[in-house]
PAFIVO-39604 format. One record per residue (C-alpha): x, y, z; residue in three letters. Coordinates in steps of 0.02 Angstrom, whole numbers, plus 50000, padded with zeros to 5 digits. Layout:
N
XYZALA...
// end
This chain:
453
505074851349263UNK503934858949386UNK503714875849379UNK504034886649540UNK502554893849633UNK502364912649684UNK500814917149789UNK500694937649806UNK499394942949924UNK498964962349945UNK498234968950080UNK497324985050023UNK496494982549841UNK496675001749771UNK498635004549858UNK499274985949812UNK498474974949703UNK498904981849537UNK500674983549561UNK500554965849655UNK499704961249476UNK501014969649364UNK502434957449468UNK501244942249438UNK501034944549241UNK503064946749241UNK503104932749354UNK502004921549230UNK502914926249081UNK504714920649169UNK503584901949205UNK503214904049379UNK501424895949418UNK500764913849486UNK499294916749625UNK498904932449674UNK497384940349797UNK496674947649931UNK498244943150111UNK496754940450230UNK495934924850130UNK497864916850125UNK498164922050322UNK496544911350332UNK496594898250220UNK498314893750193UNK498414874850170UNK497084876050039UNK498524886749933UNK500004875949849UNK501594875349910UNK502664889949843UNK503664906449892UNK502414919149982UNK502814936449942UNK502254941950143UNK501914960350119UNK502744965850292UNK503804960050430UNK502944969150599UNK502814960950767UNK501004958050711UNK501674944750590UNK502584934250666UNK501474919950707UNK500724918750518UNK502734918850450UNK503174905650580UNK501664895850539UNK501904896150365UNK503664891450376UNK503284877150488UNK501864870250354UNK503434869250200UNK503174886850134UNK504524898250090UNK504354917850124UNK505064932550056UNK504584950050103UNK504234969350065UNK503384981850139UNK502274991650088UNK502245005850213UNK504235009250214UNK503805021150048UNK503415036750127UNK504215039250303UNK504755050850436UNK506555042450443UNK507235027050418UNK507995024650598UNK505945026850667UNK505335014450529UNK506395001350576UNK505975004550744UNK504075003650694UNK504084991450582UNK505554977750581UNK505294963550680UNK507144954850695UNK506554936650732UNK505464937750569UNK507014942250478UNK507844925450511UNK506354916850457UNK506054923950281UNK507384921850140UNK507244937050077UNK506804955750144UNK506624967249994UNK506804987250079UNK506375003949970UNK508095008549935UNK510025009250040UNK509645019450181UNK508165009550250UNK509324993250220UNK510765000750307UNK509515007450468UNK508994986950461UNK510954982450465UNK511554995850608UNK509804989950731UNK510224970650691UNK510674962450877UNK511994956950841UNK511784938250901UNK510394937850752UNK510664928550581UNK509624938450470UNK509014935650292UNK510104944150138UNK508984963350130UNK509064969549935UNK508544988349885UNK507044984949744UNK505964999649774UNK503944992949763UNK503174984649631UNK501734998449628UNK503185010049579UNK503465001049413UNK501685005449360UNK502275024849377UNK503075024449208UNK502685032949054UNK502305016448957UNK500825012349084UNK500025028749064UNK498815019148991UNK498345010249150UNK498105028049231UNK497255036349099UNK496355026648994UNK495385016449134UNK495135034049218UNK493935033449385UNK492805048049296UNK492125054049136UNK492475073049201UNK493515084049108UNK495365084649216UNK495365101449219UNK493675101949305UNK494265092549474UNK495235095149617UNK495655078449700UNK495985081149905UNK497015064049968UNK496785062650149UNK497865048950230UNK497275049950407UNK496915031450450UNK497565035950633UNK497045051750664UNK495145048750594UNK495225028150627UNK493955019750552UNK492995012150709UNK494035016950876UNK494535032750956UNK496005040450923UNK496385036251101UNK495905018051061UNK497055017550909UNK498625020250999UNK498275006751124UNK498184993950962UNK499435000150889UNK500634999951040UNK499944980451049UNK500444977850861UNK502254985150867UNK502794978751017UNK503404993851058UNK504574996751225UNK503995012851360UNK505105026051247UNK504555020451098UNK502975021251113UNK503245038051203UNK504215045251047UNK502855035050930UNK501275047651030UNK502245062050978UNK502345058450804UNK500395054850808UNK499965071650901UNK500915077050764UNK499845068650643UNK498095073850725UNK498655090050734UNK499035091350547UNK497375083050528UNK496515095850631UNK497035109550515UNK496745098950349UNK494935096050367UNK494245112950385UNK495745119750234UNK494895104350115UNK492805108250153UNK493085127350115UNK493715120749928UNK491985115649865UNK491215133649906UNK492975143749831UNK492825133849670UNK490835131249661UNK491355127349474UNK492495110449516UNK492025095549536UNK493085092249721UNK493265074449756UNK493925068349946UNK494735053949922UNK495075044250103UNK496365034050145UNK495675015550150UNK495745011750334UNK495065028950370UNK493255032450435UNK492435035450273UNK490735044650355UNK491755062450402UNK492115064550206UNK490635058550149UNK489675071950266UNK490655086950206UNK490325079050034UNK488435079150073UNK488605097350111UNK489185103649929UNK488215102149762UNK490055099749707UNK490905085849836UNK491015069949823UNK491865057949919UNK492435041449807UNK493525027549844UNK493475018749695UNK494945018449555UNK496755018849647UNK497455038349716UNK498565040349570UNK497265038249430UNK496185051049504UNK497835061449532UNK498435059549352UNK496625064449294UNK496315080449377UNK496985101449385UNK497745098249566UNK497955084249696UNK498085092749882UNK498945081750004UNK499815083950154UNK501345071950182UNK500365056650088UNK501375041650001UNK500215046049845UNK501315061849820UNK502695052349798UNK501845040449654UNK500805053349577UNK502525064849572UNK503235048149468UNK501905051649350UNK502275070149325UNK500595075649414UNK500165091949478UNK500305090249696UNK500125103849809UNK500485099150002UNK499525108250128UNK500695111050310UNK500215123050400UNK501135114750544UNK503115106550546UNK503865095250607UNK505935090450568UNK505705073150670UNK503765069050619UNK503635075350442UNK503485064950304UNK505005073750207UNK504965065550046UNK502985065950000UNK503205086450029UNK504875086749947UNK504115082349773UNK502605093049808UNK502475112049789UNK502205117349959UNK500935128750043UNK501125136150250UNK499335143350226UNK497685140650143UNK497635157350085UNK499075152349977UNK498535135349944UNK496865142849866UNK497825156049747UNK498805140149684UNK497185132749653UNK496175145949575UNK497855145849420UNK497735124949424UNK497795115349274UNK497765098449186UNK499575098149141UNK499965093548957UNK500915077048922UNK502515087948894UNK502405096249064UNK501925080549164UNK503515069049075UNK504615085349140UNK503875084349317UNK504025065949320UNK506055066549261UNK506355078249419UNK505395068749535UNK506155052749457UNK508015059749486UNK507735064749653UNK506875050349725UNK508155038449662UNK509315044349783UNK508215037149911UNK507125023049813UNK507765008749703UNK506615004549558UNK506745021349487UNK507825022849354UNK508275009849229UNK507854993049319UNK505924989349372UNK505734986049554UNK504794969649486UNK506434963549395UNK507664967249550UNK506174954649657UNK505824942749490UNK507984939649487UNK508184937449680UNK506854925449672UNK507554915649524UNK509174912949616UNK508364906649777UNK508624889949820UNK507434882549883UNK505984869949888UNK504384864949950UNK504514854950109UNK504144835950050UNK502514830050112UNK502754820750272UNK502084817050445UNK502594836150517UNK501924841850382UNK499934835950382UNK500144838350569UNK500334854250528UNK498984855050410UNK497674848950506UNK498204862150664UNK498094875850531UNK496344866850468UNK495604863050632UNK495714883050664UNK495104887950507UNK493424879050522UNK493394883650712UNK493554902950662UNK492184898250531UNK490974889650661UNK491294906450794UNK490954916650628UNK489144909050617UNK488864910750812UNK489494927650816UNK488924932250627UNK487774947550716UNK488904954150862UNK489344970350820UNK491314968650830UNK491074955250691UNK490194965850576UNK491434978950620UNK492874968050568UNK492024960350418UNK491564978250349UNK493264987450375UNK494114972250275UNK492844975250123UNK493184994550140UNK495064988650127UNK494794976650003UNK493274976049894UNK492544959949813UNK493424963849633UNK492914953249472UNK493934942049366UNK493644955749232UNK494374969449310UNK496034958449329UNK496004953449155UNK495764971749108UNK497284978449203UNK498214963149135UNK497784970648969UNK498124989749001UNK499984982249033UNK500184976348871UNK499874958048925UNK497874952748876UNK498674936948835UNK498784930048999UNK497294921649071UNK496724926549247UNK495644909749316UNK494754912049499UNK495674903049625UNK494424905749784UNK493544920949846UNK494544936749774UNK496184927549714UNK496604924049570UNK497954910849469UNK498724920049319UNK499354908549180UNK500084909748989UNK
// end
């Protein structure tokens, strides 16, 4: 019998690809024939990848014409997304992010938990047939359990002593975007979402918001390294952020740093305090029982991220936020498992995945039940192929003829900031710190990888 085929993609290596990768070993071990890498080399390259289910890792305006396309060429999708974690309100994310046309397309739409599912249902036109939406949580949730402390711990970003480093998250992609203005950012990102006049209206608002909370942060966060000359203080920026302002207030202290290796929560589980303000990281590092402070000076009811503060002590000023500091300390494994219970409770109200069922094994059953099959290879079908070909090698040929514009580099830079060139080692290593070295992780193309028994 042949065995099904699951290709993951993730889209940012430090916020996806090991939960991605804990889904994939599970995957292997249930007999799936399991690929897994970096979404931009399978956007590109897609008839070089076997026929199988695609786990598509959102369903925004933006992807419509890669989920149509795939369907078309005999591949199946199925989707989560990775941004409906940590957000102002369901009614805005679906607004934001939930693009109804791709919903009849996939077979599956995993959402975080009931109330995003039931903001999809009550927005649904209601001439639209969409896919069956089941609560799983994230698969980067399942690695926030006490039996892969390991993973967080022992493969630590630093050999400092915790105690000796605060960790400031900053998660200011828009506000501090990595190439454009800010200006320049909401014109793409008006483009991306499709949005209507008032959305996009109500959308600037939350992002004034957002700069405005950013504003504040950044001169609260450089005054750290001179109130705690004895701390190692480590700004940690958000992926798609503009990593030059943190490196330059780094530059400024003995004491900074600004490091992007090793995921959020690893540095968060490994340090005295992690300072935040409204970042998705809270809500993982929380899972784990870590210490979180949240910095907001300013508030908004419509355009705060509710649940990242909720499981966060909470600071108005920095005056405050500094005392906190100055009494900070690696918590003891007692203290953390307490946190993590509390945080654990609450967010399952709003998060499936949480409790006793792993986000991975609500996706893994779905899937099993699916049924479906590869298209059969036929005439549509290598038509098909050689459209999706013939503009692969044409994008190649303009990459070599535009190799040193500047909007090239540009692009080709801000993917490896996203997603770095990672080794066959380091995937065999994480397959190991989750208890399962005995798979086999064999290079399947540039950053992707086929995991196998």
């Amino acid at each position: 019998m042949q065995k099904k085929i699951l290709l993951i993609p993730a889209e940012i290596k430090s916020r996806d690809l090991y939960g991605r990768l804990y889904l994939a070993q599970k995957a292997a071990q249930r007999g799936y024939r399991v690929l897994i890498g970096h979404s931009k080399e399978l956007h590109k390259k897609l008839p070089q990848f076997p026929r199988g289910l695609i786990l598509e890792d959102d369903v925004t305006f933006q992807c419509r014409h890669f989920i149509k396309d795939a369907t078309k060429a005999g591949y199946g999708i199925v989707s989560i997304d990775e941004e409906s974690i940590a957000v102002t309100s369901d009614q805005r994310y679906v607004m934001q992010r939930i693009h109804y046309p791709n919903l009849e397309k996939v077979l599956l739409h995993f959402t975080r938990g009931e109330g995003d599912k039931e903001a999809i249902l009550n927005k649904a036109p209601a001439n639209k047939n969409i896919c069956p939406l089941i609560p799983a949580g994230n698969t980067r949730i399942d690695l926030l359990r006490e039996k892969n402390i390991d993973f967080h711990i022992a493969d630590a970003p630093h050999q400092w002593d915790p105690n000796d480093v605060i960790v400031v998250m900053s998660r200011f992609s828009r506000s501090n975007p990595y190439s454009v203005t800010r200006q320049e950012m909401r014109s793409k990102l008006q483009a991306k979402f499709d949005f209507t006049d008032e959305q996009f209206a109500d959308f600037c608002k939350y992002l004034d918001h957002t700069d405005a909370l950013f504003d504040a942060f950044v001169p609260m966060a450089e005054k750290i390294p001179e109130l705690f000359s004895d701390k190692k203080v480590v700004f940690r920026p958000h992926p798609s952020e503009n990593f030059k302002l943190w490196e330059d207030i780094a530059a400024r202290h003995d004491n900074a740093y600004c490091i992007h290796s090793g995921t959020a929560v690893q540095w968060a589980i490994n340090s005295a305090a992690m300072v935040h303000t409204g970042c998705t990281t809270a809500i993982e590092s929380a899972l784990l029982g870590a210490n979180v402070l949240a910095y907001c000076p300013i508030r908004s009811n419509d355009y705060d991220v509710k649940m990242a503060n909720l499981v966060s002590n909470v600071f108005d000023t920095a005056e405050e936020l500094y005392k906190s500091l100055h009494s900070a300390k690696a918590l003891t494994p007692e203290q953390r498992r307490s946190n993590a219970a509390k945080a654990r409770a609450y967010l399952s109200q709003n998060m499936a995945g949480c409790l006793e069922e792993e986000s991975c094994d609500i996706i893994l059953n779905a899937i099993d039940n699916l049924d479906w099959k590869p298209a059969p290879l036929n005439l549509k079908r290598l038509k098909n192929d050689a459209i999706w070909t013939a503009r692969y090698y044409k994008n190649i040929l303009q990459s070599f003829t535009n190799n040193k514009g500047p909007k090239r580099s540009v692009k080709a830079d801000y993917q490896k900031q996203k997603f770095p060139d990672t080794s066959t080692q380091e995937v065999q290593n994480a397959l190991k710190s989750f208890g399962a070295g005995h798979l086999k992780a064999k290079p399947f193309g540039r950053n992707w990888w086929e995991i196998s028994v």
